[in-house]
VOPAGU-2260 file (C-alpha; in pm, 1 decimal, decimal comma):
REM VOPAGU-2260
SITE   aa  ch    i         X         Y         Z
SITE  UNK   A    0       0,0       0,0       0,0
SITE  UNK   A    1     170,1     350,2    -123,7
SITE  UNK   A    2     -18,1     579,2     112,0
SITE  UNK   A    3    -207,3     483,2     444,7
SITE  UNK   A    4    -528,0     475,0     354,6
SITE  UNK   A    5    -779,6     599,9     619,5
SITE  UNK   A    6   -1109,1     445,1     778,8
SITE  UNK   A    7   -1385,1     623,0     987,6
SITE  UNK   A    8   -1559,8     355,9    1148,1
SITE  UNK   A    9   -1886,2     472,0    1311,0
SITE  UNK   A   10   -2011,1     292,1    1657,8
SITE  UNK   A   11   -1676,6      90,7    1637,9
SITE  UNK   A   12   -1630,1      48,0    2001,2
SITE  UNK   A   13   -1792,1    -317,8    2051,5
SITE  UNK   A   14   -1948,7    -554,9    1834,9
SITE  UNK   A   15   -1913,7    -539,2    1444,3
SITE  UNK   A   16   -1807,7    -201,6    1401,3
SITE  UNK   A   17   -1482,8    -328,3    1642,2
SITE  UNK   A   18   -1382,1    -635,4    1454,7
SITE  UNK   A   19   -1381,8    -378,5    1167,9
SITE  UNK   A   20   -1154,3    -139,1    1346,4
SITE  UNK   A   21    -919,7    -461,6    1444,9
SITE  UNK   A   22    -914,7    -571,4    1078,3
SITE  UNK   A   23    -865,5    -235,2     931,8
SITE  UNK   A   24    -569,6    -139,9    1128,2
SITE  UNK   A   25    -454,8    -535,0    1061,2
SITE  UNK   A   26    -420,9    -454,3     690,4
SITE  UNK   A   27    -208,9     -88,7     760,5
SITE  UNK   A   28    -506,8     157,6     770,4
SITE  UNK   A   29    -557,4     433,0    1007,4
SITE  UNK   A   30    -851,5     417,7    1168,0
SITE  UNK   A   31   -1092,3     626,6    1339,6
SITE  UNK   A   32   -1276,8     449,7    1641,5
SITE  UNK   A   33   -1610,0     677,1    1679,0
SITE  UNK   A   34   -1827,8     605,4    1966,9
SITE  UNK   A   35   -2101,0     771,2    2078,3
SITE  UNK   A   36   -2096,7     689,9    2463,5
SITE  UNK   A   37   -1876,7     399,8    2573,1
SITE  UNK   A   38   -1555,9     591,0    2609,4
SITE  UNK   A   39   -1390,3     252,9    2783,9
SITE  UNK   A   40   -1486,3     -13,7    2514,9
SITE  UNK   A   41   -1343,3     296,5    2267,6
SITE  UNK   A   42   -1025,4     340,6    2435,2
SITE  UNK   A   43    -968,6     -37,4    2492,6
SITE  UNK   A   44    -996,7    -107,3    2142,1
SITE  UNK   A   45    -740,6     178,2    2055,9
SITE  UNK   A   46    -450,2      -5,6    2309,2
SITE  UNK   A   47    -489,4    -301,7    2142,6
SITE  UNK   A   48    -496,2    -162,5    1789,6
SITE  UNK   A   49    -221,3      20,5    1932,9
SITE  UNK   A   50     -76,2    -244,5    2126,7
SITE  UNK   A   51      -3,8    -422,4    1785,2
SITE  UNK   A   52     130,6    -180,2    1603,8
SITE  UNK   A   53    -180,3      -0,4    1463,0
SITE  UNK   A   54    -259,0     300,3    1417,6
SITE  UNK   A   55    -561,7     480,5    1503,5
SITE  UNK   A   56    -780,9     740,2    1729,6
SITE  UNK   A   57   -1093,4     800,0    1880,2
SITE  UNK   A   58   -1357,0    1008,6    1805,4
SITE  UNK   A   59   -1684,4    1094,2    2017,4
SITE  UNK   A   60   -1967,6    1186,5    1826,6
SITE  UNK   A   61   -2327,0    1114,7    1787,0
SITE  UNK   A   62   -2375,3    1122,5    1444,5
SITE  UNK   A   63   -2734,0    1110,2    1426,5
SITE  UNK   A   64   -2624,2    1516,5    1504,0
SITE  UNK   A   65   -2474,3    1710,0    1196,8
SITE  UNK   A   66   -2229,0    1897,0    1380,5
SITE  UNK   A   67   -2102,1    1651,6    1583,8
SITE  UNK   A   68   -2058,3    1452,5    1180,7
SITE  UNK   A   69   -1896,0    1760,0    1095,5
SITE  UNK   A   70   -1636,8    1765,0    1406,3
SITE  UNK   A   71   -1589,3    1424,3    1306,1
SITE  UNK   A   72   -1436,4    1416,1     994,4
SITE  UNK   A   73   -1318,7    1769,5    1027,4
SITE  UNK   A   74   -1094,3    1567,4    1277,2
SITE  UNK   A   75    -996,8    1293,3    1147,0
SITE  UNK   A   76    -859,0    1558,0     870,3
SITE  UNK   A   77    -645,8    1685,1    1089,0
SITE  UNK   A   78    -488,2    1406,4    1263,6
SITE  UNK   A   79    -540,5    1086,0    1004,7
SITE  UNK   A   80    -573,8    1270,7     657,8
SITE  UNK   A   81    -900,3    1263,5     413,4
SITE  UNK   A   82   -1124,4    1006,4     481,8
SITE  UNK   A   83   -1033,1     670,8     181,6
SITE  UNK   A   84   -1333,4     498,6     358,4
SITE  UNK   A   85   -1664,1     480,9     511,9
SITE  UNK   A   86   -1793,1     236,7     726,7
SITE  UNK   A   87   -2130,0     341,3     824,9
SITE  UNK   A   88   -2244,5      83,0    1128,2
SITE  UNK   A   89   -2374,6     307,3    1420,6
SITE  UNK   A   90   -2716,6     212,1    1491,9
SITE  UNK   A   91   -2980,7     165,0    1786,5
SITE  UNK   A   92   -3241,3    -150,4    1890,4
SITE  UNK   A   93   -3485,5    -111,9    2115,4
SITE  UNK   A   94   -3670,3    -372,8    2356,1
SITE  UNK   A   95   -3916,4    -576,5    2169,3
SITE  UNK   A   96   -4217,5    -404,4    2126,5
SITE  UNK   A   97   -4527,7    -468,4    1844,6
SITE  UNK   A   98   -4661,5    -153,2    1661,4
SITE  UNK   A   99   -4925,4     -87,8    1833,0
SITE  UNK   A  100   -4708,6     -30,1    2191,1
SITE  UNK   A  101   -4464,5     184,7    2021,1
SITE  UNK   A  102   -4438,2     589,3    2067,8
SITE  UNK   A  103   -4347,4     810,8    1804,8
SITE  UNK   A  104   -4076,7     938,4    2032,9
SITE  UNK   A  105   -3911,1     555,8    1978,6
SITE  UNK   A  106   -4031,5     512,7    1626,0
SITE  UNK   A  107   -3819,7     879,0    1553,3
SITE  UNK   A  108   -3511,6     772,9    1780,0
SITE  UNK   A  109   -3452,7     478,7    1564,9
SITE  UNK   A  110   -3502,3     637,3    1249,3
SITE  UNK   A  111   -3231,9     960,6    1336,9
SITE  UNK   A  112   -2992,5     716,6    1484,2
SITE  UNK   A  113   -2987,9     447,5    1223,7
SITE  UNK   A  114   -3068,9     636,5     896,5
SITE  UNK   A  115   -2990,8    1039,1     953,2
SITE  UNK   A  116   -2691,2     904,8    1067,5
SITE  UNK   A  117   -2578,4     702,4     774,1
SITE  UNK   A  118   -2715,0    1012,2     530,9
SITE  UNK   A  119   -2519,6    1253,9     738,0
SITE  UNK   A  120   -2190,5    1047,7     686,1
SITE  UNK   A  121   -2238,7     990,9     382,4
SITE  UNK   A  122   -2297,4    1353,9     320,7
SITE  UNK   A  123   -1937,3    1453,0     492,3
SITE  UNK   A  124   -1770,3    1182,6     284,1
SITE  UNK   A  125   -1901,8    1261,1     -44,2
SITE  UNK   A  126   -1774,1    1611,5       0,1
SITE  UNK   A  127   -1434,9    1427,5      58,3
SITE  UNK   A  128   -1370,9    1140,8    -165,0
SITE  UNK   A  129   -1552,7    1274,7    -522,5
SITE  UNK   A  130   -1359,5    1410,0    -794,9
SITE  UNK   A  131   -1657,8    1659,9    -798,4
SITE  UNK   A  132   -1488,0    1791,2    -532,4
SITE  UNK   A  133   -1136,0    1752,3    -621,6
SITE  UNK   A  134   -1106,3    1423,9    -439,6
SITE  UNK   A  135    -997,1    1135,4    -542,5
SITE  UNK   A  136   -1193,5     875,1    -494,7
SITE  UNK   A  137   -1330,0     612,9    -199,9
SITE  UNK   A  138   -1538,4     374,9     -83,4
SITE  UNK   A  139   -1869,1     395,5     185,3
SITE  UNK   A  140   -1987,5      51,3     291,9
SITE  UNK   A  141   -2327,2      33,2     490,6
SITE  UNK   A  142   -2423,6    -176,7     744,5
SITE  UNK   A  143   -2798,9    -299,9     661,2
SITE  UNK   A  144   -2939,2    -598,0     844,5
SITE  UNK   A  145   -3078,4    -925,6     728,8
SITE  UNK   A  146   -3393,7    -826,5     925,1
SITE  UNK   A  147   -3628,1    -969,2    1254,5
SITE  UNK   A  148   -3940,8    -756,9    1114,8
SITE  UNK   A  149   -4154,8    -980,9    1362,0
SITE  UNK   A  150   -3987,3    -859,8    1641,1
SITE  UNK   A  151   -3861,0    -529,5    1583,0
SITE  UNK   A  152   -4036,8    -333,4    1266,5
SITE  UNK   A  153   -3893,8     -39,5    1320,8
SITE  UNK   A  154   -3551,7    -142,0    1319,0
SITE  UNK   A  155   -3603,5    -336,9    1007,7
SITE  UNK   A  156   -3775,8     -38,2     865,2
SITE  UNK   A  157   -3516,9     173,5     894,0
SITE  UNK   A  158   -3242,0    -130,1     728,1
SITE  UNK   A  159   -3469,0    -103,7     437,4
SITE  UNK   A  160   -3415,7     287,5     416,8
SITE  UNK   A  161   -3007,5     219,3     400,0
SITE  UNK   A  162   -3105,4     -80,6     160,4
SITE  UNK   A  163   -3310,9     234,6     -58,8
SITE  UNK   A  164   -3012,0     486,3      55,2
SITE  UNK   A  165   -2722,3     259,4     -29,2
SITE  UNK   A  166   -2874,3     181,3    -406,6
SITE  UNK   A  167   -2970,2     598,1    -442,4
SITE  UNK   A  168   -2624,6     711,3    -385,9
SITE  UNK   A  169   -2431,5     423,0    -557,6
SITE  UNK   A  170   -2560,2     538,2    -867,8
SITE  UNK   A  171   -2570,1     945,6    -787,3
SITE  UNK   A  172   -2167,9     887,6    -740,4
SITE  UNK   A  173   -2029,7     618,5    -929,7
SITE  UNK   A  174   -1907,6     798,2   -1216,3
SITE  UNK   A  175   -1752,3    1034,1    -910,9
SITE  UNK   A  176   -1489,3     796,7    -821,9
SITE  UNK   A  177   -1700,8     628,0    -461,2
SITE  UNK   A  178   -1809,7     299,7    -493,5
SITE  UNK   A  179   -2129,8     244,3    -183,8
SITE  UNK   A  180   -2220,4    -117,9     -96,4
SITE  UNK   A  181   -2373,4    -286,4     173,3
SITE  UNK   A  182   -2343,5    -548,2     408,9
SITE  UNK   A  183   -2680,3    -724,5     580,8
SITE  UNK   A  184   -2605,1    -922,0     883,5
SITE  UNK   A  185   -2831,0   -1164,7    1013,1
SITE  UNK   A  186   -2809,7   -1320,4    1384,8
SITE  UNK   A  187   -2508,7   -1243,7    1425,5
SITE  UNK   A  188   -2335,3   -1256,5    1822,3
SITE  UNK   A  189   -2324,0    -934,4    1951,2
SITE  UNK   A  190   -2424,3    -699,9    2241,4
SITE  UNK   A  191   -2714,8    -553,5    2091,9
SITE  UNK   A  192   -2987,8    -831,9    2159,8
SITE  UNK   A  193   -2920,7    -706,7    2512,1
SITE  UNK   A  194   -3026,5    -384,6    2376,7
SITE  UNK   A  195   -3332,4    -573,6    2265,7
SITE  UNK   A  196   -3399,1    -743,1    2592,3
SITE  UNK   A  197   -3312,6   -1045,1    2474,2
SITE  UNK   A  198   -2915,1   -1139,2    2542,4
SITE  UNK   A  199   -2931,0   -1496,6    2455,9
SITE  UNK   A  200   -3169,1   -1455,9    2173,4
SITE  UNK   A  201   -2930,0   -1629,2    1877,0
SITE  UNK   A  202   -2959,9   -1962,9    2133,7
SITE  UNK   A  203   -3374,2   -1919,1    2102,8
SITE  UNK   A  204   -3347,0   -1861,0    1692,6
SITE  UNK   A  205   -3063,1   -1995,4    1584,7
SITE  UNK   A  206   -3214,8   -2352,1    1505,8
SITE  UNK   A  207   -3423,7   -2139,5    1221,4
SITE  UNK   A  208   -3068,7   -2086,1    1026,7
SITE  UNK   A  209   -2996,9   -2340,6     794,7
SITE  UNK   A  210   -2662,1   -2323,5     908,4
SITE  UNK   A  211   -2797,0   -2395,9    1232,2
SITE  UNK   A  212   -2566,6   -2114,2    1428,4
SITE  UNK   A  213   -2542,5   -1791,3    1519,7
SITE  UNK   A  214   -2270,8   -1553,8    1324,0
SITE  UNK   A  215   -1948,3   -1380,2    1411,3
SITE  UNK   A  216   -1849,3   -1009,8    1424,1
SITE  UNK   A  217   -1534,8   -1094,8    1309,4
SITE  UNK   A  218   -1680,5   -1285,1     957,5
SITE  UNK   A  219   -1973,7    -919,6     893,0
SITE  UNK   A  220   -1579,3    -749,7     936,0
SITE  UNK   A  221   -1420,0    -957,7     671,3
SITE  UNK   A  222   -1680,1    -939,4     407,3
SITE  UNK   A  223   -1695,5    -558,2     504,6
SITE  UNK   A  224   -1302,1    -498,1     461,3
SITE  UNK   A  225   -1352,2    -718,2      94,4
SITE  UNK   A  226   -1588,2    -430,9     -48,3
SITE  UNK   A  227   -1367,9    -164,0      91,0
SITE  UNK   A  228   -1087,5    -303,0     -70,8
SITE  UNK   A  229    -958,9    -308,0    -441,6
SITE  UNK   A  230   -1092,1    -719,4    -459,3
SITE  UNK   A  231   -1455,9    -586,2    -521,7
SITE  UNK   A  232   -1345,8    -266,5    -711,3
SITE  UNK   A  233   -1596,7    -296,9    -989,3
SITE  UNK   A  234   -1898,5    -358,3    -748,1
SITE  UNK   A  235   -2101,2     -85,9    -620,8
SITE  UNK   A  236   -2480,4     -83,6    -565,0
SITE  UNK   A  237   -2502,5    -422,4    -437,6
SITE  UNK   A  238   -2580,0    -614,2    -122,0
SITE  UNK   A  239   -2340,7    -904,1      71,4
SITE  UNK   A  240   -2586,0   -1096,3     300,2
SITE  UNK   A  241   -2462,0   -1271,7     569,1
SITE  UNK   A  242   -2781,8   -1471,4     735,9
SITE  UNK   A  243   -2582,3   -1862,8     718,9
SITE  UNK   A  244   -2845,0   -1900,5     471,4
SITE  UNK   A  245   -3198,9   -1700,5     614,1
């Protein structure tokens, strides 16, 4: 690699967005660790990164806010260098809940922090990476979901708005020099079923899969780092599910 490319790498302190930061900074990228609250799952991630001869920072921001987007990547130009890729994973669940029981203050919490957050990114690293703009070129990979719209509608409404988003800007900037994929994981093991009131909810479904298990950060992170990287350079607009077979 001639220059160190650079990674921003929204909610990266736990869970998927993590084993991306790992893998990233495995292959020689700087990476930027944003987190939106854990400051110690953040800052343990960056010593090991570190630890192994890594290199990256992190970044607090919400970035279902604009200007806290804007801080963002207005730092990582300072200290990393314009933004080579996007990784856009933050996102929300809440506790089970049907339609009927939900309240328009949850239905608009998931929506701002799983889809104004993705468009907001997206926004900052448009402005970055197209030769519209004098840049010269990138990648933005979104993280969708294979979907539970039985138990949580709203969060598989708003996947299907990145599914819509992801397609949208694909073709708005492909002649611009970005190429904007996505990845939709399905049960995969991670701390968010917590989130959901459910920790050990892979164990209850997992028998549905027809590969009869639950799935891996670390495997969502390698099919993630394959359509940032120049292996998948003449795919954009398209969609990597990883559901072991749902």
């Amino acid at each position: 690699m001639s220059k160190e490319k650079v990674a921003i790498i929204t909610g990266a302190g736990r869970g998927i967005g993590a084993a991306t930061a790992k893998l990233f900074a495995n292959k020689g990228y700087a990476v930027c660790i944003n987190y939106k609250s854990d400051e110690q799952s953040a800052t343990q991630l960056a010593m090991t990164i570190t630890a192994s001869g890594g290199q990256c920072i992190t970044v607090q921001a919400d970035v279902s806010y604009e200007k806290d987007v804007e801080r963002l990547f207005a730092t990582v130009d300072k200290t990393l260098g314009s933004v080579d890729i996007l990784v856009n994973n933050a996102g929300i669940l809440k506790k089970q809940s049907r339609v009927e029981d939900m309240t328009a203050e949850r239905i608009n919490s998931i929506l701002t922090n799983n889809v104004t957050s993705y468009f907001l990114c997206c926004k900052e690293a448009v402005k970055r990476m197209s030769t519209r703009y004098g840049g010269s070129g990138g990648v933005i990979v979104n993280v969708s979901s294979g979907g539970s719209p039985n138990e949580y509608i709203d969060y598989a409404a708003s996947k299907g708005a990145i599914d819509t988003l992801t397609k949208g800007l694909s073709l708005e900037v492909a002649a611009e020099g970005i190429r904007v994929n996505c990845v939709r994981p399905g049960l995969i093991y991670t701390y968010m079923h917590a989130d959901g009131g459910e920790p050990e909810r892979i164990e209850r479904l997992k028998n549905i899969i027809p590969m009869q298990r639950g799935g891996e950060p670390e495997e969502v992170a390698e099919a993630i780092y394959w359509l940032a990287s120049d292996k998948s350079s003449f795919s954009t607009g398209n969609f990597l599910d990883l559901a072991g077979g749902l």
